[in-house]
N, C-alpha and C positions, 0 to 999 in steps of 0.2 A: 504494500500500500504506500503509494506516494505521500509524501508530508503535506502540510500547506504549507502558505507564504511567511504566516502567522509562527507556527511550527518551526520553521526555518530558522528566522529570525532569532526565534528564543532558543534554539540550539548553538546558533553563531554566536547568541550575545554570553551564553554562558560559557560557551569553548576560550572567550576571551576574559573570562574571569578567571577560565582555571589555573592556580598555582602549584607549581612541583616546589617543595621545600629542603634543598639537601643540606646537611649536617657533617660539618668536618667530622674525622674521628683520626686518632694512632693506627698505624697500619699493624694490623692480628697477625702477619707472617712470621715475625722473627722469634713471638712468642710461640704460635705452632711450631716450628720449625725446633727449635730448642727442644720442647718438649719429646719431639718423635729423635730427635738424638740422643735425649736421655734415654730412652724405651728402647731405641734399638740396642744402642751400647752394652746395656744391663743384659740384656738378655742373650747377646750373644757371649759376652762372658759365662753364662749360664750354660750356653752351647757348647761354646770351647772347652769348657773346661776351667777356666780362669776362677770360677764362685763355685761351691762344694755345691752341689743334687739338693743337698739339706738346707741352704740357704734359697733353693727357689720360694717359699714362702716371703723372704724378704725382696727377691727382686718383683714379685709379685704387688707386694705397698710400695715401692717406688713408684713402679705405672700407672697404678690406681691412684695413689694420692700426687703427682707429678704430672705425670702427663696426659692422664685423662681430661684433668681440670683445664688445663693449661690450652688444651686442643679443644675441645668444645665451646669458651671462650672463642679462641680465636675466630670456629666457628660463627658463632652468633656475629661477632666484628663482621667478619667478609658478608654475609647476607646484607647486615646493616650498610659495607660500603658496596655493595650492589656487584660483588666479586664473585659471579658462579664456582670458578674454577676453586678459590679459597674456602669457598663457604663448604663445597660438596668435597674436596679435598679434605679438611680439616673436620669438618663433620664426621667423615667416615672413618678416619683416623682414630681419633674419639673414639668411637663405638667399636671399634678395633680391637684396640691396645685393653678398652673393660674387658671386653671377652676373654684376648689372651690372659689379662691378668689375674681375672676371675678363678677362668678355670686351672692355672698357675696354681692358687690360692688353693684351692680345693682338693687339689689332686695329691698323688702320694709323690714324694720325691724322685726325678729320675723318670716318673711315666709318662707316656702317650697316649692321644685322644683322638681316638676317629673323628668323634664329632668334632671336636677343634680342628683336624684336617681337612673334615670337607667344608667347615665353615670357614677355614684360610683360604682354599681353593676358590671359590666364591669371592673374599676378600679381595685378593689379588685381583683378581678380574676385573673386579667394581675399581680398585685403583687406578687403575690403567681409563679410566671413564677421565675424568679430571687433566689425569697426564699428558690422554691427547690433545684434550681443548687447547691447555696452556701451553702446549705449542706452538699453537697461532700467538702466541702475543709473549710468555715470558718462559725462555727456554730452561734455565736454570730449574725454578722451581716442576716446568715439566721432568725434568732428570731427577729429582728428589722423588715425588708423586710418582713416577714409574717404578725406581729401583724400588719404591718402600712396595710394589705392587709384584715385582718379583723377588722380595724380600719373602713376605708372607705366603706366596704361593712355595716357594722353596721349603718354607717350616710347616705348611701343610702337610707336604710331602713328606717330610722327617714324619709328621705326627701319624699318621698312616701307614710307613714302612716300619719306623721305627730303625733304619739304616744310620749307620755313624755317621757313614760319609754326606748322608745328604743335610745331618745336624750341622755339621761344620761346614757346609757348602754356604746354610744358611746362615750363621756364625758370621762366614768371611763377610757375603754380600751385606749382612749387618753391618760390619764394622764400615764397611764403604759406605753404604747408606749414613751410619752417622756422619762422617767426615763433608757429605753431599750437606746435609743437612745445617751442619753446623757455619760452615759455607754460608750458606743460603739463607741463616740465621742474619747471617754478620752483615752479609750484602740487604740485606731489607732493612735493617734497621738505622745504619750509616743515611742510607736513602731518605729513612722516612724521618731523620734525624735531620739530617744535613741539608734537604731538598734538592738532593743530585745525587747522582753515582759513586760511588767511591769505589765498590766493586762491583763489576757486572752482572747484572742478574739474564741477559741475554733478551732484553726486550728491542720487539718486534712487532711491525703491524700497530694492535690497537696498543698494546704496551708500550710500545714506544711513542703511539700519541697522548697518552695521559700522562706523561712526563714532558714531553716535549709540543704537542700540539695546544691551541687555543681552545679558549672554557667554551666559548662556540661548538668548536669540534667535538670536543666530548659530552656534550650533552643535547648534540644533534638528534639522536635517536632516543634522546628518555623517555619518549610516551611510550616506547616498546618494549619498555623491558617488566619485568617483573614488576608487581608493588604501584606501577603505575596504569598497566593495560588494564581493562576493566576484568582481563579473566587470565591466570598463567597458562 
């Protein structure tokens, strides 16, 4: 059904009333990022060998009270700064590392969990969602968000076989994820400190225009995105 002229009008006049209201905030990355370096760190210590079978209960409250908190935060930030790739990265993260740490918690020292394996397997997979987005735009933290996505699929694997070698495969890719991560910590934070680079986070595309492009530019497309369209 066609509008009227009547119609019209009071749709045009309200479309010109409408206001989008954005809200600076600290950028949630480097506190993410921190977090999933303390978690990996810990645990592959656990893997290797480094922390006794008997102390997995304690690397189990690290996670839980470190970087569960720390990541789900971060989360809530990225949704608030309209950051898909942060928000469902860091989110996921989050609800992760509970799980791992839970069932860490729970379990007898030393043992393995099907169901934590095929919930890593899963994990992993869901990681790699995120990691390709932020390719289009900030490569670094894409490299973090992948490895941690064959991080986890790797420790699935350990949890299901129960094989040495795939414990310590995940172990190593741990330790490299930490070092990815802590990286990635330092570079966001200098950034969102300093208002410029100080180490490269690999931004591209739209990444490199929300640092570099005009408040024009970036906020050409706000009626589309989330929070603003009348439906996600």
């Amino acid at each position: 059904m066609s509008e009227t002229p009547g119609e019209k009008a009071a749709r045009e006049e309200l479309a010109g009333r409408t206001r989008v209201t954005l809200r600076p905030i600290a950028g949630p990355l480097a506190l993410g990022f921190f977090g999933l370096a303390a978690a990996t760190f810990v645990l592959s210590g656990l893997q290797l060998g480094w922390v006794e079978p008997t102390e997995g209960k304690q690397v189990a409250l690290c996670v839980l009270a470190f970087t569960v908190p720390l990541q789900f935060t971060a989360s809530l930030f990225g949704f608030l700064a309209r950051d898909g790739v942060a928000a469902t990265g860091m989110g996921l993260l989050s609800g992760i590392w509970a799980a791992v740490g839970l069932v860490t918690f729970t379990g007898k020292p030393g043992s393995t969990s099907d169901a934590l394996g095929l919930f890593l397997l899963l994990a992993g997979v869901a990681m790699w969602a995120p990691a390709s987005a932020a390719v289009a735009s900030k490569l670094v933290p894409a490299l973090v968000l992948g490895t941690a996505g064959l991080r986890f699929l790797l420790t699935g694997i350990y949890q299901l076989t129960g094989t040495e070698a795939w414990e310590d495969t995940a172990g190593v890719i741990g330790l490299v994820l930490a070092a990815l991560a802590v990286y990635a910590a330092y570079a966001a934070e200098f950034e969102d400190v300093l208002k410029r680079p100080l180490l490269p986070l690999g931004r591209r595309g739209k990444g490199e225009l929300a640092t570099k492009g005009t408040y024009l530019d970036q906020i050409a497309n706000v009626a589309r995105e989330p929070g603003v369209r009348q439906q996600l």
